[in-house]
C-alpha positions in Angstrom: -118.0 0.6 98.0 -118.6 -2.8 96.5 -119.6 -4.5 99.5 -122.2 -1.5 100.4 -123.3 -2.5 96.4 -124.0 -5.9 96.9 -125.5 -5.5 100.6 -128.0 -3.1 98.8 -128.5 -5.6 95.8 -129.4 -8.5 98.2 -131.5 -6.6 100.6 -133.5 -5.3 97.4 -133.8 -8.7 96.0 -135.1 -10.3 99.8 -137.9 -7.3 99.8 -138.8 -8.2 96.2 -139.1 -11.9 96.2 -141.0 -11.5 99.7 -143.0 -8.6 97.6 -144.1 -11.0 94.8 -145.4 -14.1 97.3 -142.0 -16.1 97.8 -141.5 -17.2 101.6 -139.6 -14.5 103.9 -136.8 -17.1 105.3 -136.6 -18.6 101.7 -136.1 -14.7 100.3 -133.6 -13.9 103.2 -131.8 -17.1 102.3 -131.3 -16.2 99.3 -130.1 -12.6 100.1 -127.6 -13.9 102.5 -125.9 -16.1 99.9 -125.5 -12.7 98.1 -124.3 -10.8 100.7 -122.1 -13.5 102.1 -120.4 -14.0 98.3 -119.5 -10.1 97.9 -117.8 -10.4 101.5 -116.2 -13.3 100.4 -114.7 -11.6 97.1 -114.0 -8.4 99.4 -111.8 -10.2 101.4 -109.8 -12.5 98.9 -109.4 -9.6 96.8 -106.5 -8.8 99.3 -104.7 -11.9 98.7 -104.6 -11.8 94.6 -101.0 -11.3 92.6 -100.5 -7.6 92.2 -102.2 -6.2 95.3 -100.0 -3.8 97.5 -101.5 -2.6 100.8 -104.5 -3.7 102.7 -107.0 -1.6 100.7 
């Protein structure tokens, strides 16, 4: 659910940058480097002390 969360975020964030005059690659940079984080913290999430499972 997190990951569907910060997709959201960064796709809202590319649309509003783009909205407000910034350039479209320079916005879609940006939202990448959001999106690419939250995967990042999905997936060592699994690997922290304490975990049990793959969930």
């Amino acid at each position: 659910m997190g990951l569907v969360l910060t997709v959201t975020a960064g796709l809202a964030i590319w649309i509003v940058l783009w909205a407000i005059g910034a350039k479209g690659f320079d916005a879609f940079m940006l939202a990448t480097v959001i999106i690419l984080a939250g995967a990042t913290v999905k997936i060592l999430t699994r690997y922290l002390p304490g975990r049990r499972g793959g969930r």
